[in-house]
Backbone atoms as SQL, in Angstrom:
CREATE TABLE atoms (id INTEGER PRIMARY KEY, chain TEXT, resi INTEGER, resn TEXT, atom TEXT, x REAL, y REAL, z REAL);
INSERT INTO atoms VALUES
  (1, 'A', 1, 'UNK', 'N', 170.772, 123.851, 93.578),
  (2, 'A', 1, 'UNK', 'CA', 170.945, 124.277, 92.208),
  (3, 'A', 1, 'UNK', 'C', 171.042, 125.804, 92.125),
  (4, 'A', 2, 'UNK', 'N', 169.949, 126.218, 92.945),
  (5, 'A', 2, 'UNK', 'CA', 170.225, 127.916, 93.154),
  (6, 'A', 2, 'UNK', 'C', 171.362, 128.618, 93.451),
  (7, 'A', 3, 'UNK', 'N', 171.699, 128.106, 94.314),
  (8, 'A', 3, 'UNK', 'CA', 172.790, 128.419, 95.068),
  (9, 'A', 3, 'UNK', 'C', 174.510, 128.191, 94.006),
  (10, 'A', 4, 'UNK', 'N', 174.252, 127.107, 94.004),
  (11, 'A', 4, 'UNK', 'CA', 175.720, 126.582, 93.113),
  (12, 'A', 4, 'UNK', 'C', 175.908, 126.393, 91.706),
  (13, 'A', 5, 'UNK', 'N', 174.571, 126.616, 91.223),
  (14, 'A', 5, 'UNK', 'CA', 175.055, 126.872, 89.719),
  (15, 'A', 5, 'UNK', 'C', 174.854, 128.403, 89.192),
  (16, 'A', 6, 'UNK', 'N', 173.504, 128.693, 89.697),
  (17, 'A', 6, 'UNK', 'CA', 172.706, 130.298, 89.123),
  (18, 'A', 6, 'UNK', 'C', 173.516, 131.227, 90.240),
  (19, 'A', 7, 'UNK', 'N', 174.210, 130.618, 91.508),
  (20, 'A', 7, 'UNK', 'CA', 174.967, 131.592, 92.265),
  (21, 'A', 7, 'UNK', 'C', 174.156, 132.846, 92.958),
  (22, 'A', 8, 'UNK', 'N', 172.868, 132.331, 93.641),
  (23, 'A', 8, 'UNK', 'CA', 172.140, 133.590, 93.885),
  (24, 'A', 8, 'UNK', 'C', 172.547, 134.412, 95.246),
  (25, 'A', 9, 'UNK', 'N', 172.693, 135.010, 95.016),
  (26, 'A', 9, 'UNK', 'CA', 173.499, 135.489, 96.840),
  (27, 'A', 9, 'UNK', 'C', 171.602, 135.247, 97.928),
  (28, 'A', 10, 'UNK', 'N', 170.541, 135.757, 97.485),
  (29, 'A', 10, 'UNK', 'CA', 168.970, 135.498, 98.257),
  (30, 'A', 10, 'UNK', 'C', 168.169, 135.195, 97.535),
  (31, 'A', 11, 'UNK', 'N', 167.983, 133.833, 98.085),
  (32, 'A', 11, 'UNK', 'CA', 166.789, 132.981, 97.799),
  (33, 'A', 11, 'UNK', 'C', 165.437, 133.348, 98.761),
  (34, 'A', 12, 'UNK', 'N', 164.363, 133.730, 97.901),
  (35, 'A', 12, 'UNK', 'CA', 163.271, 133.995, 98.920),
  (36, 'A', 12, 'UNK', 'C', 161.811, 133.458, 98.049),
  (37, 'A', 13, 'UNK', 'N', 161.465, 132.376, 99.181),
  (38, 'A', 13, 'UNK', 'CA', 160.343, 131.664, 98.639),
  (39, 'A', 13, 'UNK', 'C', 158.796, 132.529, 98.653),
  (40, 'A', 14, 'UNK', 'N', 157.714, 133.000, 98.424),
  (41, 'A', 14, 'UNK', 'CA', 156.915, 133.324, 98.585),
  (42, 'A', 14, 'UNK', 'C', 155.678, 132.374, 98.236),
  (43, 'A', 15, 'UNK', 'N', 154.832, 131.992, 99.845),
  (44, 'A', 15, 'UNK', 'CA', 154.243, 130.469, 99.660),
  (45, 'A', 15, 'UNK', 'C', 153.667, 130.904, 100.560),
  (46, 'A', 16, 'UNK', 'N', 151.905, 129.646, 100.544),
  (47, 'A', 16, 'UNK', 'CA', 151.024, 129.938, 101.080),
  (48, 'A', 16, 'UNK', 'C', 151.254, 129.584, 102.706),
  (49, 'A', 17, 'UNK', 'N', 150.467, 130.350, 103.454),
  (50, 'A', 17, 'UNK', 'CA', 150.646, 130.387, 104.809),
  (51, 'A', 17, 'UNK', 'C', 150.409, 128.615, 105.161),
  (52, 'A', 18, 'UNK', 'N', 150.374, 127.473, 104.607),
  (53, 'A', 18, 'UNK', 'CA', 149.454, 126.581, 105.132),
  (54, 'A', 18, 'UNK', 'C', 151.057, 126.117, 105.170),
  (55, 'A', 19, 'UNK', 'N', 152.194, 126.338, 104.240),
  (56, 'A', 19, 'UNK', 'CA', 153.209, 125.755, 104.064),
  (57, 'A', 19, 'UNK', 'C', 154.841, 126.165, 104.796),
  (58, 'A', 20, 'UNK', 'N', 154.327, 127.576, 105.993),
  (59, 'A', 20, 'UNK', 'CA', 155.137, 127.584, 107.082),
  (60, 'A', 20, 'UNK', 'C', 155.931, 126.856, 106.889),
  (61, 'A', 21, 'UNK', 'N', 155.536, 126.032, 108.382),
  (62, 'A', 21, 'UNK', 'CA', 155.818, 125.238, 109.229),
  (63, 'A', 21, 'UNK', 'C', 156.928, 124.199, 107.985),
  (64, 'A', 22, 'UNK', 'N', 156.634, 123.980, 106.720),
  (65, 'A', 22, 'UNK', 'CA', 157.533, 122.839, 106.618),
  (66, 'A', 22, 'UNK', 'C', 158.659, 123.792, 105.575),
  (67, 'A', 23, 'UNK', 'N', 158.670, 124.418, 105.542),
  (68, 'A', 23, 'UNK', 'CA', 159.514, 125.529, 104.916),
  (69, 'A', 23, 'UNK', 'C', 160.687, 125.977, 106.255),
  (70, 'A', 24, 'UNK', 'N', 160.440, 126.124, 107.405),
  (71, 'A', 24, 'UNK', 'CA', 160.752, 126.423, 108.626),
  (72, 'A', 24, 'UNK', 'C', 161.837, 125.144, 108.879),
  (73, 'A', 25, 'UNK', 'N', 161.421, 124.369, 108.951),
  (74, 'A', 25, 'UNK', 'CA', 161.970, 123.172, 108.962),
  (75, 'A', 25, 'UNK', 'C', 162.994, 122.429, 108.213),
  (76, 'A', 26, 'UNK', 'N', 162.575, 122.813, 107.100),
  (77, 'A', 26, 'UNK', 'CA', 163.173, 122.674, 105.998),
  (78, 'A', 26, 'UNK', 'C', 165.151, 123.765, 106.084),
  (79, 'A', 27, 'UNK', 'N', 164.562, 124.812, 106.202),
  (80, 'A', 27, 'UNK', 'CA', 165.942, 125.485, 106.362),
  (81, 'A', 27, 'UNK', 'C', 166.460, 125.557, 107.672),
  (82, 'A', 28, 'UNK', 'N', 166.031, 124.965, 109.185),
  (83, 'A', 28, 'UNK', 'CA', 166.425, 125.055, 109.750),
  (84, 'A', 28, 'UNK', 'C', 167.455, 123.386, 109.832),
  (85, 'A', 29, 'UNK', 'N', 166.997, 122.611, 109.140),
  (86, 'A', 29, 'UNK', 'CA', 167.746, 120.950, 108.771),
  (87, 'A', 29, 'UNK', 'C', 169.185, 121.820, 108.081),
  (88, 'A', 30, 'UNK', 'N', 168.307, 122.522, 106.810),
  (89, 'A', 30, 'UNK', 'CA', 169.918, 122.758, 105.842),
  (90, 'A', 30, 'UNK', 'C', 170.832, 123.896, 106.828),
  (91, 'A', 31, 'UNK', 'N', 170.206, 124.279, 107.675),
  (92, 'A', 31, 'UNK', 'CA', 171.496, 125.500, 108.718),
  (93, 'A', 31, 'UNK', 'C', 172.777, 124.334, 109.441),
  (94, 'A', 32, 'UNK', 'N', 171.782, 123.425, 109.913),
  (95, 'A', 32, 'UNK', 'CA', 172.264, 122.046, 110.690),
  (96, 'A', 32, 'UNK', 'C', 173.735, 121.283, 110.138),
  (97, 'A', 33, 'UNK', 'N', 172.831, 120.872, 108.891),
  (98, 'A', 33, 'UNK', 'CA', 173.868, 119.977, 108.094),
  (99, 'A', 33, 'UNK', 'C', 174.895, 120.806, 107.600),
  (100, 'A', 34, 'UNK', 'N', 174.872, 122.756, 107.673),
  (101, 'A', 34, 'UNK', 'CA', 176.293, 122.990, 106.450),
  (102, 'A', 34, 'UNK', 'C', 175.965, 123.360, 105.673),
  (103, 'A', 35, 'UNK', 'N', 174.564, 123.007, 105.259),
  (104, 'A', 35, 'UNK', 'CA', 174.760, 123.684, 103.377),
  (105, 'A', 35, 'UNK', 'C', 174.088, 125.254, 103.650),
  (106, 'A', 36, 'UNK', 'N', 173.442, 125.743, 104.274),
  (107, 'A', 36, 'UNK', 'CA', 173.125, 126.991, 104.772),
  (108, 'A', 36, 'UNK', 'C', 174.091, 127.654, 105.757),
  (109, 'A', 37, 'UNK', 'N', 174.467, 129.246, 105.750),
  (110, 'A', 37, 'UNK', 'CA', 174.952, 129.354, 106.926),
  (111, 'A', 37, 'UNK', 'C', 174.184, 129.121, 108.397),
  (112, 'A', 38, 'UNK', 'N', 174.910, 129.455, 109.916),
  (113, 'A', 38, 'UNK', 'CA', 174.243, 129.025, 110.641),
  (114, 'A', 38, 'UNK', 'C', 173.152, 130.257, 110.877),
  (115, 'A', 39, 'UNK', 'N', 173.912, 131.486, 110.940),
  (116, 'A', 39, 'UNK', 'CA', 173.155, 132.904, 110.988),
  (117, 'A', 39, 'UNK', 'C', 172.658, 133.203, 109.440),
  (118, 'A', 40, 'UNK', 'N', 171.054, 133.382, 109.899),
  (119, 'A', 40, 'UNK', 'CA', 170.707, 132.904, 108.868),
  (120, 'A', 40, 'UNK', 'C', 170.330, 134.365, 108.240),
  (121, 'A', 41, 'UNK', 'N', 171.426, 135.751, 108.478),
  (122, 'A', 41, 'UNK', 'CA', 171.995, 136.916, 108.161),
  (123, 'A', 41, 'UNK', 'C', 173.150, 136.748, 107.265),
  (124, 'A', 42, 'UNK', 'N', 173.615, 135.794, 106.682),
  (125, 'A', 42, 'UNK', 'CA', 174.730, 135.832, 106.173),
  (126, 'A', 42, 'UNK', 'C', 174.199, 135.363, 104.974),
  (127, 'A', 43, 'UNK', 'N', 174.812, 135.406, 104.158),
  (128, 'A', 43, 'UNK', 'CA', 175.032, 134.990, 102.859),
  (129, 'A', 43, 'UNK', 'C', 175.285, 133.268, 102.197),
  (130, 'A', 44, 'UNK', 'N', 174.886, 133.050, 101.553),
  (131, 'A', 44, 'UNK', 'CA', 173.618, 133.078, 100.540),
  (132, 'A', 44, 'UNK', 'C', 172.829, 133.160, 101.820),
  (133, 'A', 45, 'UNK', 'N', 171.589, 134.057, 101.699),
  (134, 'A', 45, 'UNK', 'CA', 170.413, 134.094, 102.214),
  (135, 'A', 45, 'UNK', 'C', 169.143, 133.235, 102.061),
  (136, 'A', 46, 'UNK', 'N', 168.452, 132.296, 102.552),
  (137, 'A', 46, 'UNK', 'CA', 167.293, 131.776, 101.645),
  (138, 'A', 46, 'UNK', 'C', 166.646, 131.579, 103.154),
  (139, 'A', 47, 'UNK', 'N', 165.033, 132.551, 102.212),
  (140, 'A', 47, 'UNK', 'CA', 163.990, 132.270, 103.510),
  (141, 'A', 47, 'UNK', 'C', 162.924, 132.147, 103.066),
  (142, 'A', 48, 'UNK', 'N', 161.814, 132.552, 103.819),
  (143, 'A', 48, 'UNK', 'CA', 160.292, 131.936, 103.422),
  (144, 'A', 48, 'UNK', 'C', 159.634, 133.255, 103.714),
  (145, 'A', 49, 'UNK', 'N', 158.616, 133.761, 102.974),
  (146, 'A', 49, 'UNK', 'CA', 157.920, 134.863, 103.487),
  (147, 'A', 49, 'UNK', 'C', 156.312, 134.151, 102.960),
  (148, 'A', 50, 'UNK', 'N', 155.470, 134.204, 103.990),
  (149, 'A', 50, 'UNK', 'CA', 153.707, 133.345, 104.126),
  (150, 'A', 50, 'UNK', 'C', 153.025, 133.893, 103.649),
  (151, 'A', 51, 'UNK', 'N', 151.985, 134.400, 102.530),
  (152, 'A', 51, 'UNK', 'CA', 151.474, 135.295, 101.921),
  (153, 'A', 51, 'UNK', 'C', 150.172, 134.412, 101.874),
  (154, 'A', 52, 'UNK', 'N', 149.130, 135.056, 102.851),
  (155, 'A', 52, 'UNK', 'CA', 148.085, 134.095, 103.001),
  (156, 'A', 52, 'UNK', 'C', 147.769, 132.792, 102.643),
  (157, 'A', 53, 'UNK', 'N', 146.245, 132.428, 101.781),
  (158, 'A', 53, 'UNK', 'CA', 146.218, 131.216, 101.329),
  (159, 'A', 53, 'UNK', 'C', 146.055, 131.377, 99.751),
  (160, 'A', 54, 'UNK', 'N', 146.240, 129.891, 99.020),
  (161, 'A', 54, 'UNK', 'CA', 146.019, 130.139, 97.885),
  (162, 'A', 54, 'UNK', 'C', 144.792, 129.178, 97.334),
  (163, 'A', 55, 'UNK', 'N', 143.949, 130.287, 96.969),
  (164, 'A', 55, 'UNK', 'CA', 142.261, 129.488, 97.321),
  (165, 'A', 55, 'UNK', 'C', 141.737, 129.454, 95.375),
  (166, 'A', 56, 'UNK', 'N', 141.061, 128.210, 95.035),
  (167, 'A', 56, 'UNK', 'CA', 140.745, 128.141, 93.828),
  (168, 'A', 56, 'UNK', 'C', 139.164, 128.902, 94.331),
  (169, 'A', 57, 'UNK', 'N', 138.746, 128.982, 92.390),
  (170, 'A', 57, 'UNK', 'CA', 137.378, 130.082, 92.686),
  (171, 'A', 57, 'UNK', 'C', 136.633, 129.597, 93.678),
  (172, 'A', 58, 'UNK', 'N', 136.347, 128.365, 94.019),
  (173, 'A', 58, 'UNK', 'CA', 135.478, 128.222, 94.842),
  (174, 'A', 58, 'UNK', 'C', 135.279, 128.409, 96.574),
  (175, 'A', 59, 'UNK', 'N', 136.624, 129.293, 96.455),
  (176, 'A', 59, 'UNK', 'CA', 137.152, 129.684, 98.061),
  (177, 'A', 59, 'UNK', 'C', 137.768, 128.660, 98.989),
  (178, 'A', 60, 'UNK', 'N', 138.101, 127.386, 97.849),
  (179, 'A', 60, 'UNK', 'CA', 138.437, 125.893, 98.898),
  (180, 'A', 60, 'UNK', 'C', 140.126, 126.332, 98.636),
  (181, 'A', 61, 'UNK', 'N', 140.973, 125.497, 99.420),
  (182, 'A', 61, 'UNK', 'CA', 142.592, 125.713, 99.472),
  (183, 'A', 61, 'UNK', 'C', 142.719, 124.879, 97.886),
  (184, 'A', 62, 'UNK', 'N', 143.405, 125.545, 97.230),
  (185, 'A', 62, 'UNK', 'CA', 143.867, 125.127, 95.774),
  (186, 'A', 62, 'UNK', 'C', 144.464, 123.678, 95.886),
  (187, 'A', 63, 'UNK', 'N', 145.693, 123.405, 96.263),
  (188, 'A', 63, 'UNK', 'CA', 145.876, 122.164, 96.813),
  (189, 'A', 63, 'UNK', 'C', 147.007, 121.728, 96.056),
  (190, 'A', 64, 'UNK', 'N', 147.742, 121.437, 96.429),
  (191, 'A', 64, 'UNK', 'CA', 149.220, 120.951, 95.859),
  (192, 'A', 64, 'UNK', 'C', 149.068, 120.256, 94.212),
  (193, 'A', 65, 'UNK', 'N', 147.986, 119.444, 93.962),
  (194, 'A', 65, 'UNK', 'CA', 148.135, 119.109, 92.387),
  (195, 'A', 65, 'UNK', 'C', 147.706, 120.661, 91.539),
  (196, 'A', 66, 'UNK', 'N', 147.025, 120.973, 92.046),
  (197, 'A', 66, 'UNK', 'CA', 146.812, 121.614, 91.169),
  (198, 'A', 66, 'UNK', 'C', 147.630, 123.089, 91.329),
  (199, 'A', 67, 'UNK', 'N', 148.633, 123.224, 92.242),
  (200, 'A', 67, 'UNK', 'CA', 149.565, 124.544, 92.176),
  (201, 'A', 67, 'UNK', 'C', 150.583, 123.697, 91.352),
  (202, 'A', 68, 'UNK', 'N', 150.976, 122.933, 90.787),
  (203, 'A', 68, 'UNK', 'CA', 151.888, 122.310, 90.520),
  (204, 'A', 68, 'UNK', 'C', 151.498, 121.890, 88.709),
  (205, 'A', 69, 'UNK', 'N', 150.030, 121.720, 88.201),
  (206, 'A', 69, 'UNK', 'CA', 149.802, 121.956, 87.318),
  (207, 'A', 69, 'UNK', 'C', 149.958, 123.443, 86.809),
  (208, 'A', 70, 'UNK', 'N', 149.897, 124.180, 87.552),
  (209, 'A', 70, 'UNK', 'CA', 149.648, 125.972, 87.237),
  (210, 'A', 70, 'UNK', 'C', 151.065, 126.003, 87.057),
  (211, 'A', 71, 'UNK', 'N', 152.059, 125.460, 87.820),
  (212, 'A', 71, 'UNK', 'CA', 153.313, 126.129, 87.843),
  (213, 'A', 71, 'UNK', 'C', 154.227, 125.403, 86.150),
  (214, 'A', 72, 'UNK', 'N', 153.520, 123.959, 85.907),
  (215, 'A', 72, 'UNK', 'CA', 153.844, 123.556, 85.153),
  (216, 'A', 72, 'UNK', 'C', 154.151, 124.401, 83.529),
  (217, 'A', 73, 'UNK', 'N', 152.254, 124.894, 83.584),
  (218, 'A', 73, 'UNK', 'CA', 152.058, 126.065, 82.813),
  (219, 'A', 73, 'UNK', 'C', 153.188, 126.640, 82.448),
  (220, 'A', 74, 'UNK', 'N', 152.972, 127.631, 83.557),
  (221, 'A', 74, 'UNK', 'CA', 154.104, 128.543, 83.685),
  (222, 'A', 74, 'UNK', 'C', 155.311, 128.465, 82.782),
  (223, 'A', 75, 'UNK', 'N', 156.120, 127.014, 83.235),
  (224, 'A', 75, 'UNK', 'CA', 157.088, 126.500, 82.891),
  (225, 'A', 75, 'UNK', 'C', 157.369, 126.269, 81.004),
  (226, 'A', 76, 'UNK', 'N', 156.118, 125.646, 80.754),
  (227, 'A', 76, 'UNK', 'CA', 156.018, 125.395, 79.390),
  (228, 'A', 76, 'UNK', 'C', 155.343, 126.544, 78.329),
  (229, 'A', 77, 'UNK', 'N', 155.223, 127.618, 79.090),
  (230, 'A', 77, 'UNK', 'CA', 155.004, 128.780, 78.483),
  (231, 'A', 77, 'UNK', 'C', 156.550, 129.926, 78.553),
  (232, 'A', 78, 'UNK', 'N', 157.313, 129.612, 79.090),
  (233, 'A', 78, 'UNK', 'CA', 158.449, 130.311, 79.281),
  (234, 'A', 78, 'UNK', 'C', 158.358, 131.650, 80.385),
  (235, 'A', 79, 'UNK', 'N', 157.225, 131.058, 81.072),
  (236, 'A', 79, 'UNK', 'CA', 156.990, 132.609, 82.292),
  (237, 'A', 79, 'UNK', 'C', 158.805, 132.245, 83.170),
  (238, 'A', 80, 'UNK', 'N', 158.833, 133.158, 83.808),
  (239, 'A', 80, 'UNK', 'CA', 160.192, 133.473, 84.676),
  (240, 'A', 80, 'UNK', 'C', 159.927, 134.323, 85.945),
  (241, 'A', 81, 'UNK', 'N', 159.446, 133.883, 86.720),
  (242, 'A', 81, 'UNK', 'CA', 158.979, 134.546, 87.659),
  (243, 'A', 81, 'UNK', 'C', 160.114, 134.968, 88.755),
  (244, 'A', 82, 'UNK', 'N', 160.520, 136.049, 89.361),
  (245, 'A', 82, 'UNK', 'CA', 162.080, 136.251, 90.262),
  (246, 'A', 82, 'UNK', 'C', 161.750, 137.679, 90.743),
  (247, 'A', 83, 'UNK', 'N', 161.902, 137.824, 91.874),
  (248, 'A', 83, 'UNK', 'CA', 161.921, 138.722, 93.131),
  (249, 'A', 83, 'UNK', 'C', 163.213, 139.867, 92.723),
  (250, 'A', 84, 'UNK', 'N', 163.801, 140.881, 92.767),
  (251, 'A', 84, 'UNK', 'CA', 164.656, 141.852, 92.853),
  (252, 'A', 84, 'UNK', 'C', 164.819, 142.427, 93.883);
């Protein structure tokens, strides 16, 4: 959707370190199949950068329902969150 409708020339995810590995994976499938280039220097760009963990107050890993309620938020408040 990024790519082919909003036309972004770089996509860059910023996500907790626990979610590497399947982010990694993830764009190295779409280099495979075509829909990414193979050098993954070219254009459209889309990568992953690991920005520690994302820990609720109680110092435990937040945990996928509940980043997904927060982001919901977000959503239904009209936040717009985007990298430059």
């Amino acid at each position: 959707y990024r790519l082919n409708v909003e036309k972004l020339d770089c996509n860059i995810y910023v996500i907790d370190v626990g979610q590497w590995q399947h982010f990694d994976m993830l764009f190295k499938a779409f280099r495979r199949t075509g829909w990414l280039p193979k050098d993954a220097n070219e254009y459209p760009i889309d990568t992953h950068i690991s920005f520690g963990l994302v820990l609720s107050d109680d110092e435990n890993d937040f945990g996928v329902a509940a980043a997904k309620m927060l982001w919901s938020h977000f959503h239904l408040c009209g936040v717009t969150l985007s990298l430059l």
